[in-house]
PLY file of the C-alpha trace (Angstrom):
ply
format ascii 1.0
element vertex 111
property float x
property float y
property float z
element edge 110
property int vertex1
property int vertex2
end_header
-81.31 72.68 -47.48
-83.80 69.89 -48.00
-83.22 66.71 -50.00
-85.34 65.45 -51.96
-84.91 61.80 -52.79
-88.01 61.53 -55.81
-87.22 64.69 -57.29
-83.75 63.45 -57.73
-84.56 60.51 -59.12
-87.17 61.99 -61.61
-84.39 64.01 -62.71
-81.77 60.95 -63.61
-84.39 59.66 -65.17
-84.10 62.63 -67.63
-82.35 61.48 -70.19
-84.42 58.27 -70.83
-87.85 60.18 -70.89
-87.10 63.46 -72.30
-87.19 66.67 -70.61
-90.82 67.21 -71.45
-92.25 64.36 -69.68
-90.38 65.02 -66.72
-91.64 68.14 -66.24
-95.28 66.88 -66.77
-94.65 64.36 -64.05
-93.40 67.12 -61.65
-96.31 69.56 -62.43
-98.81 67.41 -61.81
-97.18 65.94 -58.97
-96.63 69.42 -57.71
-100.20 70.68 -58.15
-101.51 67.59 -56.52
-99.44 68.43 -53.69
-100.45 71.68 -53.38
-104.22 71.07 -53.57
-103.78 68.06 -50.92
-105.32 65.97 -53.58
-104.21 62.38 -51.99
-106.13 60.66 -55.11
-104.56 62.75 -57.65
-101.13 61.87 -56.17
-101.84 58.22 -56.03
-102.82 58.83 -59.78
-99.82 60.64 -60.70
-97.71 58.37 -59.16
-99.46 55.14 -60.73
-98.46 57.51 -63.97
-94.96 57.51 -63.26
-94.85 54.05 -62.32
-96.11 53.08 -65.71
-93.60 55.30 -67.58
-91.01 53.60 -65.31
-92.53 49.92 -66.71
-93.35 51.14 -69.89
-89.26 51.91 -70.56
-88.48 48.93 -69.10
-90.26 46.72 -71.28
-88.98 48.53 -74.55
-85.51 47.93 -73.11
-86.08 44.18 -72.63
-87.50 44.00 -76.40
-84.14 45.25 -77.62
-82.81 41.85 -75.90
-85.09 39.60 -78.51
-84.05 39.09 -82.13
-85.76 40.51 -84.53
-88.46 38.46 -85.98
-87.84 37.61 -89.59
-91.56 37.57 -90.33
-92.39 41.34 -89.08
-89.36 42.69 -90.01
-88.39 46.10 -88.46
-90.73 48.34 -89.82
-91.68 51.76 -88.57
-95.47 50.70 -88.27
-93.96 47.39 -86.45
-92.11 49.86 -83.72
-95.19 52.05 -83.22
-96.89 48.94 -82.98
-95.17 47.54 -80.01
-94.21 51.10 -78.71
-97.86 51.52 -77.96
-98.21 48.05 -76.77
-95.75 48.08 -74.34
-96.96 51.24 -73.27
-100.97 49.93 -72.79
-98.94 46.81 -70.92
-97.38 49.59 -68.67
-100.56 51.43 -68.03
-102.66 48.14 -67.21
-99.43 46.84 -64.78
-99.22 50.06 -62.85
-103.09 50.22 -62.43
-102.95 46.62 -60.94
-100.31 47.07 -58.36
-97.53 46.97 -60.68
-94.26 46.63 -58.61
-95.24 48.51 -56.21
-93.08 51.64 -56.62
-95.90 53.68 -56.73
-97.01 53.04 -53.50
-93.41 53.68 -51.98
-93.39 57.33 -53.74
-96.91 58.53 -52.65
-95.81 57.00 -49.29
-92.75 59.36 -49.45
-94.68 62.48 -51.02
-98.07 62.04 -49.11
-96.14 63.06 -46.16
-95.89 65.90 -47.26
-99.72 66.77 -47.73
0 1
1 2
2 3
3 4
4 5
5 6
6 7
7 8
8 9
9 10
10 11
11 12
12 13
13 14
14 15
15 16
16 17
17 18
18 19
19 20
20 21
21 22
22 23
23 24
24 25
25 26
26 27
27 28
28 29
29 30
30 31
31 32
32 33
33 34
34 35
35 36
36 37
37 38
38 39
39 40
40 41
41 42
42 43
43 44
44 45
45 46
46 47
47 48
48 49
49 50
50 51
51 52
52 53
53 54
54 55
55 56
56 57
57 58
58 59
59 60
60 61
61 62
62 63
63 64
64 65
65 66
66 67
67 68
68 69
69 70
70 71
71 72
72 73
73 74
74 75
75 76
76 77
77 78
78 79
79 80
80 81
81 82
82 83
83 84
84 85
85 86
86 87
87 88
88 89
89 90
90 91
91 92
92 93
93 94
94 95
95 96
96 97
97 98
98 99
99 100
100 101
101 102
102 103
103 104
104 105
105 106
106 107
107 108
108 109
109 110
């Protein structure tokens, strides 16, 4: 039997993301994998990193009180949903916290 320490994770992770993007992440990790695509790996991994960062920061807004002058709208929380998400993106790209390096250091092992 063979343990797999990122798949397990991935799967915790489950029922912050949603099922769907979970098994995004593993098919393209899985078909980068299997086409020994070491830059598609590094990409999906700089993917999950910012999905990682991305629920982070929306977790860390819920800490700040709400801003009388915005209000919570809908449009406001789309707003910022796809803010923090562009933040994420632009993090991850830029080193980020370096937690994608450590999983295509685990999973390019495998290629």
């Amino acid at each position: 039997m063979e343990i797999n320490p990122i798949e397990g994770a991935i799967k915790n992770m489950l029922p912050l993301w949603g099922n769907q993007q979970v098994e995004d992440f593993e098919k393209v990790i899985d078909k980068a994998m299997k086409e020994k695509d070491k830059e598609k790996l590094m990409e999906a991994c700089k993917q999950l990193e910012a999905s990682f960062i991305s629920l982070m920061l929306k977790e860390m807004k819920k800490t700040i009180p709400e801003d009388p002058l915005t209000g919570n709208s809908l449009a406001n929380d789309i707003f910022t949903s796809m803010l923090y998400d562009k933040y994420a993106e632009l993090m991850a790209q830029s080193g980020g916290f370096g937690l994608a390096e450590e999983i295509y250091n685990q999973l390019s092992k495998k290629v």
